[in-house]
Steps between C-alpha positions, in 0.01 A plus 500: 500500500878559396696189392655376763120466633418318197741243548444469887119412400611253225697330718246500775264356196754224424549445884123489559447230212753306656718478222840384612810465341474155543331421153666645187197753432650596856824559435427667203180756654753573810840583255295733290296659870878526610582685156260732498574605820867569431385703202237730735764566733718640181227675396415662828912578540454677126223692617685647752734600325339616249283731737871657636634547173153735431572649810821599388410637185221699641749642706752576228218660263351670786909658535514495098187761496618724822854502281394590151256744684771684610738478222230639320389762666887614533522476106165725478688769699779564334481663121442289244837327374696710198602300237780581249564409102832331449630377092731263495802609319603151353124389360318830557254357711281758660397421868399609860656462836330610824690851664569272767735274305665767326533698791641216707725297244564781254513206239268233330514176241361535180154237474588443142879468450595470901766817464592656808362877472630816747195707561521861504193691598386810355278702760337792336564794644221808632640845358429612853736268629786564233487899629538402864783255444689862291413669808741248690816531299805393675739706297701761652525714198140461426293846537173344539 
């Protein structure tokens, strides 16, 4: 039995003894009946409610999973992120910021002092490479 059951058979009790609420014991039996069935009818809205908002967040985890699934598996594809070393020329504070970051803002802030910093990246360069780009000179002197 739920409790809005509970209270129908109490009151079918209090009926049954033929307790009235003309006696004080009455009154008193039949505003405490009416009371508790005011507070099962709350507690059956609450559980209502309470079963939608698990709905809800079954459905949002269930989208949570499918979305860090994919971010995921789109972070496992590409190469593992390059990080670079950066010293702060104010405090000296040594560093790292993602290529991304550098890449994208060509500047960072300083965690220590808070000093604006202009990155410059430093690629290292194949030999193989350096003899193609001489290969490619522009010059129209050059005798390549």
């Amino acid at each position: 039995m739920n409790l809005t059951e509970k209270v129908a058979y109490i009151k079918g009790l209090m009926e049954g003894m033929e307790i009235t609420a003309e006696t004080k014991e009455g009154k008193l039996f039949s505003a405490i009946v009416d009371l508790l069935e005011d507070m099962a009818l709350s507690v059956s809205d609450l559980e209502d409610e309470v079963s939608e908002v698990e709905a809800a967040v079954d459905e949002i985890d269930e989208d949570l999973s499918w979305l860090e699934g994919y971010v995921l598996d789109e972070e496992d594809d590409e190469d593992e992120d390059e990080y670079f070393e950066v010293e702060c020329p104010v405090c000296g504070e040594e560093f790292y910021i993602d290529a991304e970051t550098a890449l994208k803002d060509g500047e960072t802030v300083c965690p220590e002092c808070g000093t604006e910093i202009e990155v410059e990246l430093e690629f290292d360069v194949d030999e193989d490479d350096e003899d193609e780009d001489d290969d490619e000179c522009d010059c129209p002197d050059c005798k390549h």
